[in-house]
N, C-alpha and C positions, 0 to 999 in steps of 0.2 A: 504493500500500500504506500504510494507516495502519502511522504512526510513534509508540513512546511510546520512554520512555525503556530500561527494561526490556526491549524489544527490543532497540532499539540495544547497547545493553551486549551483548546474547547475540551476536548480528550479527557485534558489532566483536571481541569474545575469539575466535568458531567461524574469524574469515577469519586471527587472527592464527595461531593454530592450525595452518592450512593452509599458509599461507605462509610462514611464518620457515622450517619446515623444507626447503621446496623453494628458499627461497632460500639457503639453510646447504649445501646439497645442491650447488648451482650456482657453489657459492663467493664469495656476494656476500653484505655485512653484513643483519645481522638486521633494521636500518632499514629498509632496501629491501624488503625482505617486507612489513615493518609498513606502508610508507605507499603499494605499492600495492595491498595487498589492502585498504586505503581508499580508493583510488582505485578499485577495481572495484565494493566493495559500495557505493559513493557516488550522490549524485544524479543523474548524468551519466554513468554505465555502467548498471550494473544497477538504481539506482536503488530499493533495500531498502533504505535510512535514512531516507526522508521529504528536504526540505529545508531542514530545520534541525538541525543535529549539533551547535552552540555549546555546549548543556552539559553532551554526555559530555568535550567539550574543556577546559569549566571543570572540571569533575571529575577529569577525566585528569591536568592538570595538576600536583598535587599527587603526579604518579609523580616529577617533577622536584624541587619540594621535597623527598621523601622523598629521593630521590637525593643532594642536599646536605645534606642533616641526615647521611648516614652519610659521605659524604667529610668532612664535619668532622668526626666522631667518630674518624677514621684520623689527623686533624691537631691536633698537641697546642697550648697555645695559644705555648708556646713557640716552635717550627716556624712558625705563623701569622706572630708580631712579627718573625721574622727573613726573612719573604716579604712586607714590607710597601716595600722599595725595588724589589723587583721588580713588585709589581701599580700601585702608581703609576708606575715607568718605563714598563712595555710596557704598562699599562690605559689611565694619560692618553695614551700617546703615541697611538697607537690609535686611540682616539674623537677626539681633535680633528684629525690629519691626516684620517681616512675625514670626518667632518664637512664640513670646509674642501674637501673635494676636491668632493666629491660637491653638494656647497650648489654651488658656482660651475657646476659641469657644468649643474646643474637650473637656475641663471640662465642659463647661454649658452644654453639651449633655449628659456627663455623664458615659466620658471614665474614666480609671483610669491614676493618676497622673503619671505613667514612661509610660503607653502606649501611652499616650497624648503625651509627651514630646518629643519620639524617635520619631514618626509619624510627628509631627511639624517639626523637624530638617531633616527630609529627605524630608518636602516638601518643604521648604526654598528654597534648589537648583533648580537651571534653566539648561535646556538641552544646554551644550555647542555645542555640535553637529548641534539643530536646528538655534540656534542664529546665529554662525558663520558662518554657510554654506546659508542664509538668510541676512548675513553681506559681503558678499560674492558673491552672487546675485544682489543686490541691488546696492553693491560698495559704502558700506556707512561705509567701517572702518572709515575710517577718518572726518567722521561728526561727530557734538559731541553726537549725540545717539548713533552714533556704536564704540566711545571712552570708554561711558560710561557703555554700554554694556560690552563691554570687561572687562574692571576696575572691573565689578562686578561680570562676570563669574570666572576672576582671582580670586577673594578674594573666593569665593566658592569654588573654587577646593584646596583651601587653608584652606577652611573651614572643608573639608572633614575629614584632620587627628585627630581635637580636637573632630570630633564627633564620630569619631571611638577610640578616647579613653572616651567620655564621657559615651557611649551604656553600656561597661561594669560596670561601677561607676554604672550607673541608676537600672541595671541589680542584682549588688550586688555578680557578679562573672562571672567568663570570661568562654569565649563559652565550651564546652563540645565535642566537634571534631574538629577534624583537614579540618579547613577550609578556603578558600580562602586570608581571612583576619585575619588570626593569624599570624602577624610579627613580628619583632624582636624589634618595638617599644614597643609591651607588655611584654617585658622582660624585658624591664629599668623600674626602679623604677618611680613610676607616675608624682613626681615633673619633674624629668625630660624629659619625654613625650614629652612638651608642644615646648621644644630646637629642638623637630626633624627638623624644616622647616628651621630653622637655620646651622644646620648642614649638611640638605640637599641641603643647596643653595652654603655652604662651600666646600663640594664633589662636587659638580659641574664645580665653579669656576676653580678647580685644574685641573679636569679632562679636561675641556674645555683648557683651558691654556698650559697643559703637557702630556696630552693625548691624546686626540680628534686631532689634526690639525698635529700634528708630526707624527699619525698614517694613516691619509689620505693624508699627503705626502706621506709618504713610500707606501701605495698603487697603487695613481697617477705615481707614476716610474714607475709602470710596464707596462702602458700603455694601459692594458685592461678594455674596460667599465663594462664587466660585474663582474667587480672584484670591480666598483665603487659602482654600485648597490649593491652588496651583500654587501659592506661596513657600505653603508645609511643604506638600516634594521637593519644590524646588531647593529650599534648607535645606532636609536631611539629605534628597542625593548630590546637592554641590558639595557640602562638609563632607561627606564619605567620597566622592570623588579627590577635594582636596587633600586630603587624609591620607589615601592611597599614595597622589603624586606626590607627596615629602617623605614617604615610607611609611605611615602606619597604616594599621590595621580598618579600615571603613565602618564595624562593627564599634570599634573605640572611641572614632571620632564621633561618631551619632551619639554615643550613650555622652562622652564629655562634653558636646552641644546642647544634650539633654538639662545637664546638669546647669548649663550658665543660663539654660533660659528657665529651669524651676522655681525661680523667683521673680518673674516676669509674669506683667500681667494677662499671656498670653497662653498661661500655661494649659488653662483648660482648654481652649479653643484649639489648641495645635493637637491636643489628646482625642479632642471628638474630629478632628479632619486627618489624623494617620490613623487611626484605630481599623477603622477597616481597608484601608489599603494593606497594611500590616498585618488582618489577618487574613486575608487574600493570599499574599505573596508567602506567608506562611505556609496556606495549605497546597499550594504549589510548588513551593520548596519541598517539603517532606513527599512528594507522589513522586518527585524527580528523582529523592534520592534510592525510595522501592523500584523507579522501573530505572537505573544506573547499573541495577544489580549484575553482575555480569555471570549468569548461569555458566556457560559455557567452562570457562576460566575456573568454576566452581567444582565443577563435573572432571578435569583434567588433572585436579589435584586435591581433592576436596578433604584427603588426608592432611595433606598442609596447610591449608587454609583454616580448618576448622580446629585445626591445632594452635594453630598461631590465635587465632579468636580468643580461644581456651584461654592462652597464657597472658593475654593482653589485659583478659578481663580480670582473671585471680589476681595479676600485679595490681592493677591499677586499686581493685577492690581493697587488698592487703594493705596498699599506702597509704588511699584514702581512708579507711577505716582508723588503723595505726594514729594518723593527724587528728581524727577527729576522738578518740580517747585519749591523746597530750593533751587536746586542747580543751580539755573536762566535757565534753558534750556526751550522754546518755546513752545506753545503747540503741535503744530508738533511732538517735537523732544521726546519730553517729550509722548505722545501721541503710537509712533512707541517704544520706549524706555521699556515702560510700558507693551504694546502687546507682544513685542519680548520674555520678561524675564517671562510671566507670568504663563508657565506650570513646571511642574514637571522636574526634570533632569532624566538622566541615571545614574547616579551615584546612585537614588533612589533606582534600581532595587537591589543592589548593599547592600546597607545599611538597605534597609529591609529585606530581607535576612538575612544578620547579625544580626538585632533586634529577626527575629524566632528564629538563632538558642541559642539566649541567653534567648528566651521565656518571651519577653516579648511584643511579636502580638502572634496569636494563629496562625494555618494553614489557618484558613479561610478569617481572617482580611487580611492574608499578602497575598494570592489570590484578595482580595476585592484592595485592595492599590496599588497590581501590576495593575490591571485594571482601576482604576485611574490616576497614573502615564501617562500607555500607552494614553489611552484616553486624557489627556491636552495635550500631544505632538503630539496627530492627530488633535486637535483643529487649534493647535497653528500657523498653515498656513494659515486657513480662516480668523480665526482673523485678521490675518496680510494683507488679501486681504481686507478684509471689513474695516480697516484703512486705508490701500493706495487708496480706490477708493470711497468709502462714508465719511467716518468721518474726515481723514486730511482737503481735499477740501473744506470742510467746515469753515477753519480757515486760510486758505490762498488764497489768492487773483489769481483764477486761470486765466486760458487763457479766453477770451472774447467767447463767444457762438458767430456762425460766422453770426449769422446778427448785430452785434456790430460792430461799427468802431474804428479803432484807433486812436485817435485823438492827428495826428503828428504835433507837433506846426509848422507854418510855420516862414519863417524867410526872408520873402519879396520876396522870391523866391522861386519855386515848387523843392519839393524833393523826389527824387527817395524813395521807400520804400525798407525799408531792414529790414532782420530779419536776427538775430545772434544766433545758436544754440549753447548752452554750455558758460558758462562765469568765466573757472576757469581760471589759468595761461598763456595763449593761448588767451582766448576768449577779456578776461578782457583787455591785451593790448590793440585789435582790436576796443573794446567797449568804450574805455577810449577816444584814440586820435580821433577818431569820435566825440564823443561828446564833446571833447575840441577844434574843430572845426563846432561845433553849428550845426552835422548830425547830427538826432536823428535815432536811431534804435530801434525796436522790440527784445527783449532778452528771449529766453529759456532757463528755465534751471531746473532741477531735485534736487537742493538743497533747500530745503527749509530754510535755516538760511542765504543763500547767496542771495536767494530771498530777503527775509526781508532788509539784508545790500544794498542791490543796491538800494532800493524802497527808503529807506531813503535819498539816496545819488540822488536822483532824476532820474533814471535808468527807462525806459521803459520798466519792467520786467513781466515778468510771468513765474506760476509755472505747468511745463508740459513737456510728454514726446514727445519730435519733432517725435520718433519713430514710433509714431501713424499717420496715413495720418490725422484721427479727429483732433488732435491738431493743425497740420501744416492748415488743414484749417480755422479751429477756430484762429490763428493767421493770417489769410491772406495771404498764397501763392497765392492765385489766383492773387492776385493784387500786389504781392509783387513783383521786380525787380531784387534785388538782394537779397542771400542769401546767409548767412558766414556758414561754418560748422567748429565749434572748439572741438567737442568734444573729449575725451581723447582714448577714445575707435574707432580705425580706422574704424571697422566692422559699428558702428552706424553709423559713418560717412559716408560712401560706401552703406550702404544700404538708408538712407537717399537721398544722392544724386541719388542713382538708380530710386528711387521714382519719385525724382521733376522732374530728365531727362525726365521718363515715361509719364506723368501726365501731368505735367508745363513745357513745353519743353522753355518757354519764357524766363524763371526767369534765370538769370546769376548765376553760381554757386563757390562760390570762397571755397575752402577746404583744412585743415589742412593734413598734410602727418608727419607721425613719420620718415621717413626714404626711402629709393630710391624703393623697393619693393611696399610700398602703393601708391606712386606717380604712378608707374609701371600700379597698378591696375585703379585706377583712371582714366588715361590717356585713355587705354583702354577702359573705360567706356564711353569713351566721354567728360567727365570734364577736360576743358584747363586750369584754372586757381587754380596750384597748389602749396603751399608753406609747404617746408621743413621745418618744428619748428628748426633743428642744424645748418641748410645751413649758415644764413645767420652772425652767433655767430662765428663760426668755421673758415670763414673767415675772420672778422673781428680781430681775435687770430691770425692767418699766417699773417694779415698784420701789426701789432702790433711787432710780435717776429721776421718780417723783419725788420722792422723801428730801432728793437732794435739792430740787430746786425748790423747794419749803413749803410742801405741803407733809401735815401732821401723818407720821410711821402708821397710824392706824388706819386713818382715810386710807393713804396710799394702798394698803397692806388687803383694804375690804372692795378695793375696785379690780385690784388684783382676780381676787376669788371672784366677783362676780366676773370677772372678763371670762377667766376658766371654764365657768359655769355654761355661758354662753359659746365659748369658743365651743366644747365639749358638744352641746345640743344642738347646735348648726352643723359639727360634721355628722350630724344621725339621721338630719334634716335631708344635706345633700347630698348624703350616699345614697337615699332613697330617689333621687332625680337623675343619678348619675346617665342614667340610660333614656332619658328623655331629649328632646332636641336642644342643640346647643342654645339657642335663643331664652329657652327653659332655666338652662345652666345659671345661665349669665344673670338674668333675672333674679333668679333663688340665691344667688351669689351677691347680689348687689341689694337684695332685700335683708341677709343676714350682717352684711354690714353695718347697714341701715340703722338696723336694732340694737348694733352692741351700741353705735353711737347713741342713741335715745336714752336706751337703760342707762348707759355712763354717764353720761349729762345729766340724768334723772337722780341719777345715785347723788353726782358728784351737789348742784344745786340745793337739793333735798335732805345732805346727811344732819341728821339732829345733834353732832356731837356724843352718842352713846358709847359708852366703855369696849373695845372691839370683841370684848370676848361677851357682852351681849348679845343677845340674839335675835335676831330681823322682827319686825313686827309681822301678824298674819297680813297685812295690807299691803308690805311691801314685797311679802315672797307672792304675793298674789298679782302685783303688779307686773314683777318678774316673769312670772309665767305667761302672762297675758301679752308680752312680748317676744314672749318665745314665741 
């Protein structure tokens, strides 16, 4: 079948299509779908791409950039400087143990000394692309495995420039065509080589500061989006393109452009116009690298090949694990840490490449090593399934198998059971004041290091997804009364409660709302008991900055409460209209304003001066209502 490119792209979108969902369906990551509905539409199954897919792969690529440029934009540069003892701890540590390791293994077998050497430094690197898009997934940036993770896919992509000026040193002379990676850092004399990452963090700075933000003002004036969007690209692929031509990495420059503009008023707005470009080129990245796979090459040696896999993976696993017990993190953490970082990168594809054309892999080795590569990053999903569902569990204290009981201390009196799903910033409050009024509760939660902290602090905890109807039984909905839902994700939340409504129509359901839409949906659903996480902050602020400009703390304190009161009975009002026409909307929206203002005004003209902890007269709660 003739191949162009414009097929291929349609090809490689129609198979991602297909398959993410059946593999989302099956319970397996989104990668797995991705790389092998490339593997089916590829040369060597169905063989609908032709056999050359290299530059929907260059192309692709740039789903990863894009990917870094919006993690920097989440990390302010402040946050960055104080993650700089960490990505040279666990970054260098990392690449020169897996180096060192890996370089002697390939001598004991009886490579030679520079093929050993270039072959080790391109397996050092870890696939930024799987780790983060699995960090991502998970929601585990902010745990210390997907801290540390990061810290060390940074140092690697930072790795990348010294070994593309080392290939040539090794090589004993620099490539012989004009190729990809002939930049303008091998033009500078080689001591100073080493300055490019310096200089390129220097370019940045400036441009971020004098460039970048003064230029997407000037666009922002003219008012058109699609002038915003063609902005965003053109940022991230000029930085990545510049980046390249001084030596670094295009990955590194995006994510440190990220960085200078995360404090920029722009910062959301570039987040919602790369987002889906980003995960586009994402998922056409990962389908290039399943149909790359080079069966053939597979089939002719498949004992070496699958051997060298083996030992890539044990190393890296052994080293990575090894760093992350120095550096005190848990076996969990240390455990998912390990699996995450332990295949090959794309950046390999990349650097071998480079090593052929300075001849020092032959043609066939650099066939064999591309096929390796690919191969650890179609692993690298299961692994990570067969640690989240076999081997963590094993080391952490999970949810009780449901013919266990809980055994809730009593306290001379019967107490209701309750289970608390989620115990970060939200939950923890809920969980605290409970328990510092001698309630004991049942706690869910998906972090394993916050696990471990609660369990110490005497916490009724377990580690498990409430997302699952098995878990929730296994902690006891059947019997359970009430049930708090904190977590930070509304959707889990919502689908959560859709469950117990279905199922356990008994259990009381008390759920967390980011904002008046989730409350909206909620209500809808049938769950009465909802609370706003800003409601009750937001007015405690209005009645503070009344107090301040000199009106008496009690007044302040009772308009307060009636605002609540009122805020609280208009979103019950227009969750009930949500579904009627907008014209409706808008109306019932502009009538409940109406009201708070009247009551306020009424409160405010009207208040008799009574003690605040008096109580409203019947005339006034009647008036009240009469506006509602």
């Amino acid at each position: 079948m003739e191949s162009t490119l414009a097929i291929n792209t349609l090809l490689f979108l129609g198979v991602a299509i297909i398959m993410v969902p059946l593999a989302k369906k099956l319970g397996l990551s989104s990668v797995i779908g991705y790389i092998f509905g490339g593997i089916l539409i590829g040369p060597y199954v169905l063989k609908l791409t032709g056999n050359d897919v290299s530059d929907i792969m260059h192309a692709s690529e740039f789903g990863v950039i894009m990917l870094l440029f919006l993690v920097g934009l989440e990390l302010e540069p402040r946050k960055f400087w104080e993650m700089r003892k960490k990505i040279l701890g666990l970054g260098l540590t990392q690449m020169v143990l897996t180096i060192v390791i890996l370089f002697l293994i390939f001598i004991w077998v009886g490579w030679e000394v520079d093929k050993a050497f270039a072959i080790a430094m391109c397996f050092a690197l870890s696939s930024t692309a799987i780790v983060l898009q699995t960090l991502q997934e998970k929601n585990n940036f902010k745990s210390l495995a997907g801290e540390a993770s990061f810290s060390t896919l940074l140092f690697q992509d930072i790795a990348v420039i010294p070994i593309l000026a080392v290939l040539p040193l090794i090589a004993n002379h620099k490539a012989t065509n004009n190729n990809e990676v002939q930049v303008l850092i091998q033009k500078l004399p080689e001591w100073l080589q080493a300055g490019t990452v310096i200089f390129g963090v220097a370019i940045l700075i400036l441009l971020g500061k004098y460039v970048f933000v003064p230029f997407l003002r000037y666009v922002s004036k003219s008012g058109m989006n699609e002038l915003l969007t063609a902005s965003s690209l053109f940022l991230v692929i000029g930085v990545s393109e510049l980046m390249v031509s001084i030596g670094l990495s295009p990955a590194l420059g995006a994510f440190l452009a990220g960085v200078m503009l995360a404090n920029s008023e722009f910062k959301h707005e570039l987040e919602a116009q790369i987002n889906p470009f980003k995960g586009l080129l994402l998922a056409v990245f990962f389908v290039s690298v399943g149909s790359t796979i080079n069966f053939n090459i597979i089939l002719e040696d498949t004992a070496f090949i699958l051997s060298t896999v083996v030992i890539v993976l044990i190393v890296k696993f052994v080293v990575l694990f090894s760093i992350a017990r120095f550096f005190k993190m848990n076996t969990p953490q240390g455990l998912f840490y390990a699996f995450a970082l332990s295949q090959v990168g794309e950046f390999a594809f990349v650097l071998i490449n480079y090593a052929s054309d300075l001849y020092l892999v032959d043609p066939k080795l650099n066939a064999q090593m591309m096929a390796v590569t690919a191969i650890t990053m179609c692993i690298t999903p299961f692994l990570l399934i067969i640690n989240d569902k076999i081997i963590t569990p094993r080391f952490i204290k999970e949810v009780p198998k449901e013919d266990e009981e809980f055994d809730i201390h009593e306290n001379n009196i019967a107490q209701k059971k309750i289970i608390i799903v989620g115990f970060g910033h939200f939950g923890s409050t809920v969980g605290r004041l409970l328990k510092a009024n001698k309630t004991m509760a049942t706690v869910l939660d998906r972090d394993s290091d916050r696990v471990k902290l609660l369990r110490n602090y005497g916490f009724k905890v377990y580690y498990g997804d409430a997302t699952k109807i098995p878990t929730l039984r296994a902690a006891g909905i059947e019997n359970a009364e009430i049930l708090v839902l904190c977590l930070d994700a509304p959707e889990d939340n919502k689908f959560i409660a859709d469950v117990v409504l279905e199922h356990y129509p008994h259990v009381k359901i008390f759920v967390r709302a980011k904002n008046r839409i989730d409350a909206y949906n909620f209500l809808n659903s049938g769950v009465k008991n909802i609370y706003r996480e800003t409601l009750g902050t937001a007015v405690d602020m209005a009645v503070d900055v009344l107090h301040e400009t000199g009106m008496r703390k009690y007044a302040a304190r009772r308009l307060g409460q009636r605002f609540m009161a009122i805020d609280k009975a208009s979103i019950r009002k227009l969750s009930k209209s949500r579904e009627d026409e907008d014209d409706l909307l808008l109306f019932t929206t502009k009538e409940i304003l109406q009201k708070e203002e009247d009551l306020l005004a009424y409160d405010n003209l009207n208040f008799d001066g009574k003690d605040w902890e008096g109580s409203a007269s019947v005339e006034e709660d009647e008036e009240e209502e009469s506006l509602l």
